[in-house]
N, C-alpha and C positions, 0 to 999 in steps of 0.2 A: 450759213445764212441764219439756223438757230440762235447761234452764239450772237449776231446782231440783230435779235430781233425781229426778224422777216418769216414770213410763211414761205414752204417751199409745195410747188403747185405742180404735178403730176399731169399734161393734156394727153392722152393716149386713146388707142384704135381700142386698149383690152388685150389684145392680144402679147403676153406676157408667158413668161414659165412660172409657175408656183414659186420655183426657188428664186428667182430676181425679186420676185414681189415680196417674200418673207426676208428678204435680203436688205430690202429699201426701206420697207415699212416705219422704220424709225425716223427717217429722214423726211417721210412727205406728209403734209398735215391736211393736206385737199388734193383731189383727184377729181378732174373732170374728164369721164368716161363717153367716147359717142358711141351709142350704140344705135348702130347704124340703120338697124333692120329688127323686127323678129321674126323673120323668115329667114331658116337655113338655105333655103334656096338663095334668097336675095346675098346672104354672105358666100355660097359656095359661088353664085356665077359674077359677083360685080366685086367682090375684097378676096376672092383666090382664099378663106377663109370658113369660119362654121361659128354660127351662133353660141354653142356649149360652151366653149371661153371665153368668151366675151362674158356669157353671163355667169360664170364660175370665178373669174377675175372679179366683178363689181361685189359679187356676196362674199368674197375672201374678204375685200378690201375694207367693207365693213366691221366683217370679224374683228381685221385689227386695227379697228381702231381709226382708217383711215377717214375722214372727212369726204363724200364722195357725190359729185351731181353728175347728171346723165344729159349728155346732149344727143340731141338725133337731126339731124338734118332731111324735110318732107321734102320726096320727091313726085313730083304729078305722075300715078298711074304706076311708081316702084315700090313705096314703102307709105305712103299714104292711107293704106285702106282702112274702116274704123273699125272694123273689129282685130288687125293686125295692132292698131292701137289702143285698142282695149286691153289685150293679152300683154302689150309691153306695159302700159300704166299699171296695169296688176299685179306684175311682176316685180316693178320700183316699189308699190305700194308694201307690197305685202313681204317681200325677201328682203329691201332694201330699208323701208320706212316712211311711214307718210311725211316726214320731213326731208328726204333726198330732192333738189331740186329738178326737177326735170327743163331743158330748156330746147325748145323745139325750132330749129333755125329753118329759114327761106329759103329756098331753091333758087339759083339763080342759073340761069343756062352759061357755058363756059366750058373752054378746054374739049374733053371728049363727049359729051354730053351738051351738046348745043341746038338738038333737035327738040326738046324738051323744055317748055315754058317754063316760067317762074311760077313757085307755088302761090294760088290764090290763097289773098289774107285771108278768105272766108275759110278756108282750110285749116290753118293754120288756128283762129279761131275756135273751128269746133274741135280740133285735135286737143286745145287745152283744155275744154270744158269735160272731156275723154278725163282727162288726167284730173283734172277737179272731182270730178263724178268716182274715179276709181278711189279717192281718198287721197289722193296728194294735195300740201299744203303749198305749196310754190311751184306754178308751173309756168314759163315764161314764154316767151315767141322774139327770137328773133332774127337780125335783117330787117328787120321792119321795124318803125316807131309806132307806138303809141301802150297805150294805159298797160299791158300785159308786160312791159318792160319794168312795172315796179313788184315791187316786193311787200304783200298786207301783210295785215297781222292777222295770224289763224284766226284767232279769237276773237275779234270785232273787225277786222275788215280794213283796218287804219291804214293806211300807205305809209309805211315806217321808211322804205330805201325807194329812191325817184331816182328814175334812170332815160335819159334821153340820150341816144347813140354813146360816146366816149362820159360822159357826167354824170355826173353820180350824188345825190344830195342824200344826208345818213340822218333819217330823224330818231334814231334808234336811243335810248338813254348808253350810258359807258359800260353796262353790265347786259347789253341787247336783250334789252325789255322793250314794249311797244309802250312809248310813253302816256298814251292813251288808257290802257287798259293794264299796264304795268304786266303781259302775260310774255314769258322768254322766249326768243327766238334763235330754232338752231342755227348756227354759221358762224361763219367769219364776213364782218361788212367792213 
């Protein structure tokens, strides 16, 4: 995929061995990581799993070099709580970097889990301003449209990537500067 040109994109649970990840690491230039919870509890009883890798994987993944956004999916009443989301925004912030995107997706009831409404937007909502407030510069929502689906610019605020469900408009210059205010933006758009 390098050799033509293509980004090669990593979606994973986290749950990895050290050696596959220091194995791959050459090959993948983005990784979107969900982390799911940050309660070990929430990963021991609902992923048969443990928080410590998941977030031992994303601060590796940075090390080398990898490219890395964080998805979480709000559940009404599992992993919603705001100081549980305080403690994860702090932890992207501050381990990971106030440019790691965070992208916090809708709950929609389904499969095993159907007793369980969909998460209200207003949730959703104040979860991002959580992650705004912790020092993140990109923090997204979705399953749901509207404004939280674009991409500002740190630095003046500009709406440089518009994104409504599949589309996608790049007001970015060819070197992802905010044309606005000419200040760079981490990523691949």
């Amino acid at each position: 995929a390098k050799e033509a040109g293509l980004a090669n994109i990593l979606v994973t649970n986290g749950f990895m061995s050290p050696k596959l990840l220091q194995a791959s690491a050459a090959v993948i230039d983005v990784a979107n990581v969900d982390l799911k919870s940050f309660s070990d509890g929430f990963y021991t009883r609902y992923c048969n799993g443990r928080l410590e890798p998941v977030k031992q994987t994303l601060k590796t993944m940075v090390d080398l070099g990898i490219m890395v956004e964080v998805t979480t999916l709000l559940i009404p009443g599992l992993n919603d709580d705001p100081n549980e989301l305080r403690q994860m925004a702090s932890f992207i912030a501050g381990e990971l970097g106030p440019s790691t995107p965070w992208h916090l997706s809708r709950f929609h009831p389904a499969f095993q889990l159907t007793q369980t409404g969909p998460t209200p937007v207003e949730t959703l909502e104040k979860a991002c301003d959580i992650g705004l407030s912790a020092g993140l510069f990109h923090v997204y929502t979705g399953n749901v449209p509207g404004a939280r689906e674009n991409t500002c610019c740190s630095t003046c605020g500009r709406t440089v990537v518009k994104r409504f469900g599949y589309s996608v408009e790049n007001f970015l210059t060819q070197t992802n500067k905010c044309p606005g205010c000419g200040s760079p933006l981490f990523g691949i758009y």
